[in-house]
C-alpha positions as CSV (number, residue, x, y, z in Angstrom):
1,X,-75.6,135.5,49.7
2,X,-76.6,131.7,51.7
3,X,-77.2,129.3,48.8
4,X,-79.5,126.9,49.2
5,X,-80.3,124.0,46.9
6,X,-84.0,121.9,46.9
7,X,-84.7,119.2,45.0
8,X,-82.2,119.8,42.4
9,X,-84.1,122.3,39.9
10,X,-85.1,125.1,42.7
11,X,-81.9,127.1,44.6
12,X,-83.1,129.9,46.8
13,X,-81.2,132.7,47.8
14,X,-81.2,135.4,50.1
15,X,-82.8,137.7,47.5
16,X,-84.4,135.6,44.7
17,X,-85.8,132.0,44.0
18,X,-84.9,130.4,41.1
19,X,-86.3,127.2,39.2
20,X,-82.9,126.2,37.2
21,X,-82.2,123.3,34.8
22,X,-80.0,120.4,35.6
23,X,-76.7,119.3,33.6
24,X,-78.6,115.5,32.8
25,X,-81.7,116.9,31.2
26,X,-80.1,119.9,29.3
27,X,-77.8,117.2,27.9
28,X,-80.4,114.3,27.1
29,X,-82.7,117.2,25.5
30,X,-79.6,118.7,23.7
31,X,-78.7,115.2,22.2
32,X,-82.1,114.3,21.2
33,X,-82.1,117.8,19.2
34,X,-78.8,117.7,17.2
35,X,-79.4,113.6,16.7
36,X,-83.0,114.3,15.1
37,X,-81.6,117.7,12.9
38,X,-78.9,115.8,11.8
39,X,-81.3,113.2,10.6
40,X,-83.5,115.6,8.8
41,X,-80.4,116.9,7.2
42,X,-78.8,113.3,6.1
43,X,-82.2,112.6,4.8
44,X,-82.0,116.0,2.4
45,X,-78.5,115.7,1.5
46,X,-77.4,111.3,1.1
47,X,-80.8,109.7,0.6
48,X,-82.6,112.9,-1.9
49,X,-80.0,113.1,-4.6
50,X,-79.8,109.2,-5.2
51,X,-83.7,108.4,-5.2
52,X,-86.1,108.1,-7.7
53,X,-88.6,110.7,-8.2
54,X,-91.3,110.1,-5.7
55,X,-89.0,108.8,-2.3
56,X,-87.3,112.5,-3.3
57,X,-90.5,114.0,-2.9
58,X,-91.3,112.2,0.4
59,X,-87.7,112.6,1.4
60,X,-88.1,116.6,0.8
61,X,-91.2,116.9,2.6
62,X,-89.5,114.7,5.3
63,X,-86.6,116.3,5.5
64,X,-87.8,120.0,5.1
65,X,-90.1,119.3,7.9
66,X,-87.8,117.8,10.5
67,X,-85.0,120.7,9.9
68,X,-87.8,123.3,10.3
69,X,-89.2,121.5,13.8
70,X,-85.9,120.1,15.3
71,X,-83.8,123.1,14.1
72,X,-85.5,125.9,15.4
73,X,-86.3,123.5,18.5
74,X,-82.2,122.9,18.7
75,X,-81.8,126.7,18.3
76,X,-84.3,127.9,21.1
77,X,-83.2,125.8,23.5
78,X,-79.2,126.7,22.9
79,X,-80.0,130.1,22.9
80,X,-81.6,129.5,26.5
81,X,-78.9,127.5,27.8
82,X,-76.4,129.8,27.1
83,X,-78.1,132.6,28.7
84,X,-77.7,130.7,32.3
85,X,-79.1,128.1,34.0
86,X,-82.0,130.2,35.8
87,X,-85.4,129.3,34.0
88,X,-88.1,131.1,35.8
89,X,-86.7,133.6,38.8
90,X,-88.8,135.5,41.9
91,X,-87.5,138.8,42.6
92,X,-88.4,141.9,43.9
93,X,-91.8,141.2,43.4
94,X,-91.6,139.8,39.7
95,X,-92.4,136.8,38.2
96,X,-89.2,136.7,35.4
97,X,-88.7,134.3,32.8
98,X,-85.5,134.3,30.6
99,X,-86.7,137.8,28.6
100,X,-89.7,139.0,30.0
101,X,-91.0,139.6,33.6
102,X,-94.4,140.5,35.1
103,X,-95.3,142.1,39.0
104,X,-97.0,139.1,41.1
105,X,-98.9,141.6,41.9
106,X,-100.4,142.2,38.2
107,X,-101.0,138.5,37.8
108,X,-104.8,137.4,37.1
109,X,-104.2,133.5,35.9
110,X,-101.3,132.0,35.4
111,X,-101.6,128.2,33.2
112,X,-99.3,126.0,31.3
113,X,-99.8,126.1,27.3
114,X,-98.0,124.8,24.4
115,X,-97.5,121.5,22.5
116,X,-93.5,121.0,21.8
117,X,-91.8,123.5,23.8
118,X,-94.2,124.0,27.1
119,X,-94.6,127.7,28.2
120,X,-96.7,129.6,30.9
121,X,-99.5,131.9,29.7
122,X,-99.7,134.8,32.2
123,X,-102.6,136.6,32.0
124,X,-102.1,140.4,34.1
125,X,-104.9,142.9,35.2
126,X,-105.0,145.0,32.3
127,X,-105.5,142.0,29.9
128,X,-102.1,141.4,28.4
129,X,-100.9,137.9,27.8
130,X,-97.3,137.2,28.6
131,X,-95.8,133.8,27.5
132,X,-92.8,132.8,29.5
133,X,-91.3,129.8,28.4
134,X,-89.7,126.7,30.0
135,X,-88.2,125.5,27.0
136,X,-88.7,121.9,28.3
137,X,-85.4,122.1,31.0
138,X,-87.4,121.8,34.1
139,X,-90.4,119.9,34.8
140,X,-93.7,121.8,35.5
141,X,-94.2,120.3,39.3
142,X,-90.8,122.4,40.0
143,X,-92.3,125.4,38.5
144,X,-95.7,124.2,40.2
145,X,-94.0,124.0,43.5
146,X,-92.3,127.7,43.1
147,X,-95.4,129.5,42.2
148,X,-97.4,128.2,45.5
149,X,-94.7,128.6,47.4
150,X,-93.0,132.2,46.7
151,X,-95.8,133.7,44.3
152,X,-99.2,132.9,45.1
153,X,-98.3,134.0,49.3
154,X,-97.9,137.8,47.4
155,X,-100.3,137.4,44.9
156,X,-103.5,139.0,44.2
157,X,-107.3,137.3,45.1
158,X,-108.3,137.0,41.1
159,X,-104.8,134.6,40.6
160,X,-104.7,132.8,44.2
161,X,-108.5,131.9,43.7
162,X,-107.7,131.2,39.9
163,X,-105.1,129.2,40.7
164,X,-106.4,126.9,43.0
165,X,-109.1,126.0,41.1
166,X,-106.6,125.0,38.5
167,X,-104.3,123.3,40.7
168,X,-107.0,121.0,42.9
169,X,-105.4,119.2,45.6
170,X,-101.7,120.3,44.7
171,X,-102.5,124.5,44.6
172,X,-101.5,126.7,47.5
């Protein structure tokens, strides 16, 4: 299988294309998570019990709030590193993410959505919306890059009119 590597995030193979995370942005992302939980949780457990009634109130609501949003943030984005490094993969005629996959050919519109963790909303003929996330490990002009590149060549009309109208200058 001849391995070769663009531009750090995309490797393409004989048989598949893959958008993959690097070691440097997995591990600045990874940081930022446990530094911010463990925040939240120091906040609950050291500056709670000694406060007066109404900075324990604030510090509850702060703390609650930062374990809920940097937890589960930590927990999604461990969960997808340790399922490999491959974000988004083109094989066989699919569009895969980590859990799900969709046929190019099925493809209608294809845009990026989300707020905290940034995911593509996949729209397919029979009107079915298929979130595949990114998790936030590669950036979106890699993804960007892929999609003209290996999907939009086998795509159908609807999604390669779609997305250049989306994309301007930098679609297909």
């Amino acid at each position: 299988m001849e391995n070769e590597i663009q531009e750090n995030n995309i490797k393409v193979y004989d048989d598949r294309v893959e958008v993959v995370y690097t070691s440097g942005g997995v591990g600045c992302l990874l940081t930022s998570g446990i530094t911010m939980t463990l925040a939240a949780l120091f906040i609950l457990f050291y500056i709670v019990p000694d406060s007066n009634i109404v900075r324990a109130f604030i510090g509850i609501i702060i703390g609650v709030i930062g374990l809920l949003f940097f937890g589960t943030m930590l927990l999604k984005v461990l969960r997808a590193v340790l399922t490999g490094k491959a974000v988004y993969t083109v094989q066989d005629g699919y569009f895969k993410g980590k859990n799900k996959a969709v046929r190019i050919e099925e493809i209608t519109d294809m845009k990026w959505a989300g707020s905290s963790l940034k995911y593509l909303a996949i729209k397919t003929t029979n009107n079915k919306t298929i979130k595949l996330s990114s998790y936030n490990l590669v950036p979106e002009e890699k993804v960007d890059q892929v999609i003209n590149d290996y999907v939009i060549p086998y795509a159908n009309p609807e999604f390669k009119e779609n997305w250049i109208k989306r994309m301007g200058n930098r679609g297909a």
